[in-house]
C-alpha beads as a LAMMPS data file, in Angstrom:
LAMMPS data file: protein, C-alpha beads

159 atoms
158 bonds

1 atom types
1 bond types

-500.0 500.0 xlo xhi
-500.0 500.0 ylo yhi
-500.0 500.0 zlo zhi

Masses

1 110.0

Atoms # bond

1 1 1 0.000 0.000 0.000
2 1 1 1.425 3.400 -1.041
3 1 1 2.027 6.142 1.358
4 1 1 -0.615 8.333 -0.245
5 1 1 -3.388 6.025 2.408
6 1 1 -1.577 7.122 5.588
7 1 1 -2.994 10.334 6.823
8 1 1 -0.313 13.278 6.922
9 1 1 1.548 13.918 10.171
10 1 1 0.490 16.881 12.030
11 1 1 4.083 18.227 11.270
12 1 1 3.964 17.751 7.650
13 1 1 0.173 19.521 7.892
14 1 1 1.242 22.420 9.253
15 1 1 4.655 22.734 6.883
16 1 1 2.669 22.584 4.069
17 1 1 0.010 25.077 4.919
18 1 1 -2.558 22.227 5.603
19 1 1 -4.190 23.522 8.295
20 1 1 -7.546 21.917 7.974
21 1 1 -5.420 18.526 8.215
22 1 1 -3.546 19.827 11.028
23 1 1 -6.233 20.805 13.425
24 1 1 -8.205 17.671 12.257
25 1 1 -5.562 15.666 13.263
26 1 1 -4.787 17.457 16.275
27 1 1 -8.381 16.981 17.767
28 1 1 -7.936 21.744 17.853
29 1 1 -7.010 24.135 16.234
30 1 1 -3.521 24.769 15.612
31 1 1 -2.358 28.291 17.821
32 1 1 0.585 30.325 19.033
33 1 1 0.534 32.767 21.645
34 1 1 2.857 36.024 21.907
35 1 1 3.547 39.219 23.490
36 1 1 2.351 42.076 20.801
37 1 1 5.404 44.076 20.154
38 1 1 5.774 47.536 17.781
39 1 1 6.170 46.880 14.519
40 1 1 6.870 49.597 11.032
41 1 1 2.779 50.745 11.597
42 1 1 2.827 50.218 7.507
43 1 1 -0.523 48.104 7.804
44 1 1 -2.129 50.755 9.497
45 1 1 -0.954 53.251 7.133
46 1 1 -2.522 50.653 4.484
47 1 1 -5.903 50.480 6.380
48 1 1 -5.086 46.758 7.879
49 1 1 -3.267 47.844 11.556
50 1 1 -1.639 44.629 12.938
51 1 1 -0.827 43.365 15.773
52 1 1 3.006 41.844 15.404
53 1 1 3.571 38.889 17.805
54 1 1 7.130 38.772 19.005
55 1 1 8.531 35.338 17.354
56 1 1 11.167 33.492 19.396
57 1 1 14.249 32.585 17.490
58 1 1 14.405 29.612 20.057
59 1 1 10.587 28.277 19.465
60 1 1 10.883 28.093 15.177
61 1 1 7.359 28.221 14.192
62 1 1 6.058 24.869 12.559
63 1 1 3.267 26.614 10.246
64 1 1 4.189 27.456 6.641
65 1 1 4.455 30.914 5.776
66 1 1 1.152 32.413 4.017
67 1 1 -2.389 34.224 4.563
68 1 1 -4.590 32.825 7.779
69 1 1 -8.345 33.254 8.746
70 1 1 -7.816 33.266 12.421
71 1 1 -9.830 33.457 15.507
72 1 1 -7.797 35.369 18.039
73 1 1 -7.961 35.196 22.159
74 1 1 -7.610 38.562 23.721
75 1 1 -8.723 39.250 27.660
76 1 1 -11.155 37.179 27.534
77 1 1 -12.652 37.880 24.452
78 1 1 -12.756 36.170 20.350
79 1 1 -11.998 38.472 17.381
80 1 1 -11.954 36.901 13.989
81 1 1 -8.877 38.298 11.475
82 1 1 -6.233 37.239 9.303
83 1 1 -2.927 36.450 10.071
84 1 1 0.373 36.786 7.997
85 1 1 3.513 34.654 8.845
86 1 1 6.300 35.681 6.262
87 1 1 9.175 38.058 5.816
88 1 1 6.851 40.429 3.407
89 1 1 8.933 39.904 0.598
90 1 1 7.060 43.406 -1.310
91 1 1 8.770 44.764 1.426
92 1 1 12.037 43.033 0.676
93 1 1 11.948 41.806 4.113
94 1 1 14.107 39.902 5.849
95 1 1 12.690 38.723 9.437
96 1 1 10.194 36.055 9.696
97 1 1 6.978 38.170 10.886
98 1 1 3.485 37.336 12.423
99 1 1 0.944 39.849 11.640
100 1 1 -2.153 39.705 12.755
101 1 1 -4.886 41.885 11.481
102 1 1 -8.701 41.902 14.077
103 1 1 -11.605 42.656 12.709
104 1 1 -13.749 45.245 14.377
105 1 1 -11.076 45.966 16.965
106 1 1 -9.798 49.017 17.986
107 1 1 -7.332 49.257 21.322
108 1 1 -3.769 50.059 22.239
109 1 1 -2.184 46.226 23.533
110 1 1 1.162 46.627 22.965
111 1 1 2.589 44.131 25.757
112 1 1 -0.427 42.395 25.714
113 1 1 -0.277 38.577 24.992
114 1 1 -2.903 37.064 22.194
115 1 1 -3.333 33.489 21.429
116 1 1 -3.989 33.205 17.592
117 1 1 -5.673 30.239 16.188
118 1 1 -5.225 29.157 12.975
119 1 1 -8.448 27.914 10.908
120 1 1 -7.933 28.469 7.034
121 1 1 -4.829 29.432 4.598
122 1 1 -6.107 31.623 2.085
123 1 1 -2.926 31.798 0.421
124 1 1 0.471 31.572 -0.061
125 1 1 2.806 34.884 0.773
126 1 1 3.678 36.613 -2.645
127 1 1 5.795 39.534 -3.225
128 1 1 3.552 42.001 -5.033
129 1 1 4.632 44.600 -7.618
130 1 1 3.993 47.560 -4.818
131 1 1 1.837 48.746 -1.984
132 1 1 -1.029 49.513 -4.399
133 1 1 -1.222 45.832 -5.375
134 1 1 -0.342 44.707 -2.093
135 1 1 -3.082 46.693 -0.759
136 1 1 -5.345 45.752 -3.054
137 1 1 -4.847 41.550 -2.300
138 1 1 -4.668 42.675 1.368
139 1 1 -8.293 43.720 0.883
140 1 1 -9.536 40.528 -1.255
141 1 1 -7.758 38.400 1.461
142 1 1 -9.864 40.052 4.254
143 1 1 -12.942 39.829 1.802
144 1 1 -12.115 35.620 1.876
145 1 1 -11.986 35.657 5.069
146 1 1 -14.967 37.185 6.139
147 1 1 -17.032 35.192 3.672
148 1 1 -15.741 32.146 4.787
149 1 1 -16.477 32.354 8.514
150 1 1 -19.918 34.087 7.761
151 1 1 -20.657 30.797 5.875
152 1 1 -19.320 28.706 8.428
153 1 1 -21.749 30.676 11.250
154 1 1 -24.777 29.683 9.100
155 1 1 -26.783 26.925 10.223
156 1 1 -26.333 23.701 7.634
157 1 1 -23.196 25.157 6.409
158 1 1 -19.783 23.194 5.454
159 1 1 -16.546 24.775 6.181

Bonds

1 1 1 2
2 1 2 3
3 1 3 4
4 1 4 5
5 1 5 6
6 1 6 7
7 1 7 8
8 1 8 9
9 1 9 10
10 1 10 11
11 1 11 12
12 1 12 13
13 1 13 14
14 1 14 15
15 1 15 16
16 1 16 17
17 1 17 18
18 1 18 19
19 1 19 20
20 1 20 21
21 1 21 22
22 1 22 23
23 1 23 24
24 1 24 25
25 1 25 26
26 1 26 27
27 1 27 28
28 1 28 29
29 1 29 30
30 1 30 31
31 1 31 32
32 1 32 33
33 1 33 34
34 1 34 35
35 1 35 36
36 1 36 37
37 1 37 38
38 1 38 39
39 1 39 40
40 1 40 41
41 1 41 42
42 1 42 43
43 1 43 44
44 1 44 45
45 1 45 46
46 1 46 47
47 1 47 48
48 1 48 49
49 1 49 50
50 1 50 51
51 1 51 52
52 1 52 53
53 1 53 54
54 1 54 55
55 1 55 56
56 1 56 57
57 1 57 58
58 1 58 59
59 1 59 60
60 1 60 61
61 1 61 62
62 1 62 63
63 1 63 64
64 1 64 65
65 1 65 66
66 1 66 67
67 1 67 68
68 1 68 69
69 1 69 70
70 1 70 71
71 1 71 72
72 1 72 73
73 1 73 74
74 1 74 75
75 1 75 76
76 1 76 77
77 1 77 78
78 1 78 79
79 1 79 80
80 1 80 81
81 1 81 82
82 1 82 83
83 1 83 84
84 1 84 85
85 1 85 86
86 1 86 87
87 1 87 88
88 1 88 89
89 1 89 90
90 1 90 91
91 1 91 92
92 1 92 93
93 1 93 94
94 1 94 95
95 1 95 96
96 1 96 97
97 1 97 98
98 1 98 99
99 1 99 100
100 1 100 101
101 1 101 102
102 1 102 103
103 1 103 104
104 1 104 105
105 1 105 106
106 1 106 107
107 1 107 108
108 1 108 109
109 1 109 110
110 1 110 111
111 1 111 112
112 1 112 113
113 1 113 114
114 1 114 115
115 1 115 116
116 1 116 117
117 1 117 118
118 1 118 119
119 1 119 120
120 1 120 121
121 1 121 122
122 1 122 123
123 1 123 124
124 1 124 125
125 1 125 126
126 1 126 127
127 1 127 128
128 1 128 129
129 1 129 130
130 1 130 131
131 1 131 132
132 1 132 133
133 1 133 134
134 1 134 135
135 1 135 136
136 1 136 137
137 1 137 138
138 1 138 139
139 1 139 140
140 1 140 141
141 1 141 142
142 1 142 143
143 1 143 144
144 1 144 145
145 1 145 146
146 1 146 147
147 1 147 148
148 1 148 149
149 1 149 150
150 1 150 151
151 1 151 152
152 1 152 153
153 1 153 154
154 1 154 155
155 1 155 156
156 1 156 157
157 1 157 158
158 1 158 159
């Protein structure tokens, strides 16, 4: 029997952007947790403010780089968003980056700690010819993302 029958690891999931398979697998979904640290403030300039999680060089992170619909854990509280993991190569960036973008959220928490947890990649990251295209994809992402959870809140729906 060919390997193609086994089901993925959870490690092999989660390097290849698999995320359904992942938090299948898993029994949860998939999350990190991190102190929100300043970042360039370009995504707020771009009408997407972020939160940047401060990534541990000693803790690599296991999911692949890319575009996340995320449910995030704040005080208490559940905001839905999209998350970015990637060194924003428009930017020609350099340092491996988690950006995460709440909807219908508006505070100050740098320092604060969020748990983000991952539920759909809605793409790979992509460097874009400039900030007007990277805006623009910024905004279709957010578009995917808010269609797909408002179709997964509706009774009878499939993910």
């Amino acid at each position: 029997m060919d390997s193609d029958h086994y089901p993925k690891s959870v490690l092999e999931a989660l390097r290849t952007g698999d995320i359904v398979t992942a938090n299948a697998l898993l029994g949860f979904d998939y999350f990190i947790s991190g102190i929100v640290v300043r970042g360039q403030m370009l995504g707020r300039t771009l009408g997407f403010p972020t939160a940047n999680l401060a990534v541990s060089c000693d803790t690599p992170l296991l999911i692949a780089n890319g575009v996340y619909a995320v449910r995030v854990g704040y005080s208490g509280n559940s905001y839905l968003g999209m998350a970015n993991i990637g060194k924003r190569p428009t930017l020609d960036g350099k340092i491996l980056t988690v950006e995460v973008n709440l909807y219908d959220f508006d505070e100050e928490i740098y320092g604060e700690s969020l748990t983000v947890y991952f539920f759909r990649r809605i793409r790979d990251e992509k460097k874009f010819a400039g900030i007007g295209e990277l805006t623009r994809e910024i905004g279709n992402d957010k578009q995917k993302v808010i269609e797909l959870f408002s179709r997964i809140n509706q009774p009878d729906s499939q993910p």
